[in-house]
C-alpha positions in Angstrom: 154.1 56.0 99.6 155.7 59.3 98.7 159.8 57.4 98.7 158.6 54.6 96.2 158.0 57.0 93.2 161.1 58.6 92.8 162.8 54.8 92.8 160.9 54.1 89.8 162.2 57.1 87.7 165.9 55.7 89.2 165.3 52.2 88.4 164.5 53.0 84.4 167.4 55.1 84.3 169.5 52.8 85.7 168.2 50.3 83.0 168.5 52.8 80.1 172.4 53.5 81.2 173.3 49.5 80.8 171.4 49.6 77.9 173.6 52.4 76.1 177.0 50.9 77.7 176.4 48.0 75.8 176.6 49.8 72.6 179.6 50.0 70.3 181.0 53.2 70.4 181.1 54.9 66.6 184.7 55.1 64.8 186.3 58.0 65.0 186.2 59.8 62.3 189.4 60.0 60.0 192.0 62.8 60.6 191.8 64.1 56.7 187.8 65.0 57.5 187.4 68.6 56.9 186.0 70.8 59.8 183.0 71.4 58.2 182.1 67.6 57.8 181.7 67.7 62.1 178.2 68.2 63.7 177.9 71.4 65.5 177.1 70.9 69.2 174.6 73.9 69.6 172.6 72.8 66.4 169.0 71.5 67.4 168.1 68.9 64.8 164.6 69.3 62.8 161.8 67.6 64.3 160.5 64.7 62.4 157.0 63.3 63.3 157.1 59.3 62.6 155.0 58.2 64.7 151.0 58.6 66.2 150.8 57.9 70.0 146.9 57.6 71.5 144.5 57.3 69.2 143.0 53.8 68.3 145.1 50.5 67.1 148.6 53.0 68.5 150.5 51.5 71.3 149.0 53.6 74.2 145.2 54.2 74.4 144.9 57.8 75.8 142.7 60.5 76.0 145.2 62.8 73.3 147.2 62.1 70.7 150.8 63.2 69.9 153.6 62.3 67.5 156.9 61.1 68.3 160.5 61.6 66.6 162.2 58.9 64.6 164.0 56.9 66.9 161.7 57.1 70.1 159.6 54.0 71.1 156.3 54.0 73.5 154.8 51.5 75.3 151.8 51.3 77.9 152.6 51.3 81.3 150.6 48.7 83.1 149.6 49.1 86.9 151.2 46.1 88.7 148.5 44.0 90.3 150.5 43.7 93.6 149.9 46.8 96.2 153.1 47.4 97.3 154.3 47.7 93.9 151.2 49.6 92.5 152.6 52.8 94.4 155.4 52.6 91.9 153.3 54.1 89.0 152.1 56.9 91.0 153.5 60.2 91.6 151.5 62.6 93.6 147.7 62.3 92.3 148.8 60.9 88.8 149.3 57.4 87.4 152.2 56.7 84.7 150.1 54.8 82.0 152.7 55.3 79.0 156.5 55.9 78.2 158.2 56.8 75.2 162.1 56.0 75.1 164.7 57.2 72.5 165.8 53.2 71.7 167.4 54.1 68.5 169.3 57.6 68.8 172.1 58.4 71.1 170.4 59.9 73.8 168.8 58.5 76.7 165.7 60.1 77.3 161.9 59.1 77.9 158.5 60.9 77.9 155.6 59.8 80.4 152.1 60.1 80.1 150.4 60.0 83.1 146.9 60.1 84.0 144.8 61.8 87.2 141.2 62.3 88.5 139.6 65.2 87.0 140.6 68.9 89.2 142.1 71.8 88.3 144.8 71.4 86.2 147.3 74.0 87.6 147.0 72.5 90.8 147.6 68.9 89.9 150.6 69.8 87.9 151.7 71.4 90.9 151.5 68.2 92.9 152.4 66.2 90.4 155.9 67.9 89.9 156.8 68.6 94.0 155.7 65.1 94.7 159.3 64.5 92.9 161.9 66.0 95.4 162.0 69.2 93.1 162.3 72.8 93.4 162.3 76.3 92.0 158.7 75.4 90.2 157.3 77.9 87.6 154.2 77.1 86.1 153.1 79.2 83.0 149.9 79.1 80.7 150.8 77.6 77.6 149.5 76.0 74.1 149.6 72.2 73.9 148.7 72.2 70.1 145.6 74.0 69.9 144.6 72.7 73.8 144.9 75.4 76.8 147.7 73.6 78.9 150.4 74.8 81.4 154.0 73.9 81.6 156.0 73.1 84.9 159.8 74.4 84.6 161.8 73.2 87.4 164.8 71.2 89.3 164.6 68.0 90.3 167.0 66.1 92.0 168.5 62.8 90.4 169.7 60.1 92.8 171.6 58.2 89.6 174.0 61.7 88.7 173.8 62.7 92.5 173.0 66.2 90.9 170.3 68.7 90.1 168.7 68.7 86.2 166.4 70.7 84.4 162.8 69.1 84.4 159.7 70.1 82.7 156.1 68.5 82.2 152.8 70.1 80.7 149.2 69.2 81.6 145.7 69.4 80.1 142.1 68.9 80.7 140.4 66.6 78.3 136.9 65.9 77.8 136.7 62.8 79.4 138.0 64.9 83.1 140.9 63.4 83.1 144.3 65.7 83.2 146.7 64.6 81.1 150.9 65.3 81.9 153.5 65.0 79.7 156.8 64.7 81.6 160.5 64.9 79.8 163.3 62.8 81.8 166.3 60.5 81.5 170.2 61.1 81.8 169.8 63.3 78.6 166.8 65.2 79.8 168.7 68.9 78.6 170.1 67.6 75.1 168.5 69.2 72.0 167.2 65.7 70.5 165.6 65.2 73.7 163.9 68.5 74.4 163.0 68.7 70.5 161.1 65.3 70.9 159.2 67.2 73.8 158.5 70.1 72.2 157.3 68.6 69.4 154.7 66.1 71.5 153.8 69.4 72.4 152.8 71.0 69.6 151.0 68.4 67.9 148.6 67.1 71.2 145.4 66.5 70.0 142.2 65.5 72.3 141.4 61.9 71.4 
């Protein structure tokens, strides 16, 4: 059902907003601070690895592993057992089966995992990503740690902001057939934090 998978990606954003407008707002800070005591807006913070996703005894089983920054939380996706609601997990010829959310910093943002039959993994990236109302798609050959991979740039269209964002995913071929993509979203999708934690998945992707 090509409408349904879009809703989920609306439905988790929508949760993650109430989520962070229920948090109190930090102090401001007092007017003697000096200038240099403020955080400059254009610096990208230094990736720090706290966490293992998808090896054994992690919280997602997968066929690779990756670390996570301080701050972001995963958890597997299960597929509901109801049909209707089955077609929520899946976006073009891939299956969501894990999601990383940035619970403790200021940004809402999430990385999915998801999971497709074994193909060519250019081509299921490709309809993985237009299977998502998107556009202006540029798929490049790329390192995923020391795995051949390539990376989707491209626009996708958020029903929540009623506006067009930034979107990017990578994919890779693992032993076991399956093809692996990593997708960054969320209302903070273009932030720093939030591409860092991405980038940093990334790099550090083992095969399981």
């Amino acid at each position: 059902m090509p409408g349904k998978a879009p809703l989920l990606r609306t439905a988790l954003l929508a949760a993650a907003l109430l989520t962070a407008c229920g948090t109190t707002p930090e102090p401001d800070a007092p007017a003697a601070a000096p200038p240099t005591a403020a955080k400059s807006p254009t610096a990208a913070p230094s990736p720090e690895a706290v966490v293992s996703v998808g090896g054994p005894g992690t919280a997602c089983a997968l066929p690779v592993s990756f670390s996570l920054m301080e701050g972001w939380e995963p958890e597997t996706v299960e597929r509901p057992e109801d049909p209707d609601f089955a077609a929520l997990v899946e976006q073009g010829p891939a299956t969501i089966v894990c999601e990383a959310k940035s619970e403790g910093t200021s940004d809402i943002g999430f990385l999915r995992v998801w999971t497709a039959p074994k193909g060519p993994v250019r081509s299921t990236l490709k309809a993985f990503v237009e299977d998502d109302k998107s556009k202006e798609l540029v798929l490049t050959d790329v390192k995923a740690g020391a795995v051949a991979a390539v990376e989707a740039r491209y626009s996708v269209y958020s029903e929540l902001e009623e506006d067009w964002r930034d979107g990017r995913s990578f994919a890779v071929t693992t032993p076991k057939g399956a093809v692996v993509i990593m997708e960054l979203g969320g209302l903070d999708a273009e932030e720093d934090a939030v591409v860092a934690a991405y980038e940093l998945a990334k790099s550090t992707l083992t095969l399981s």
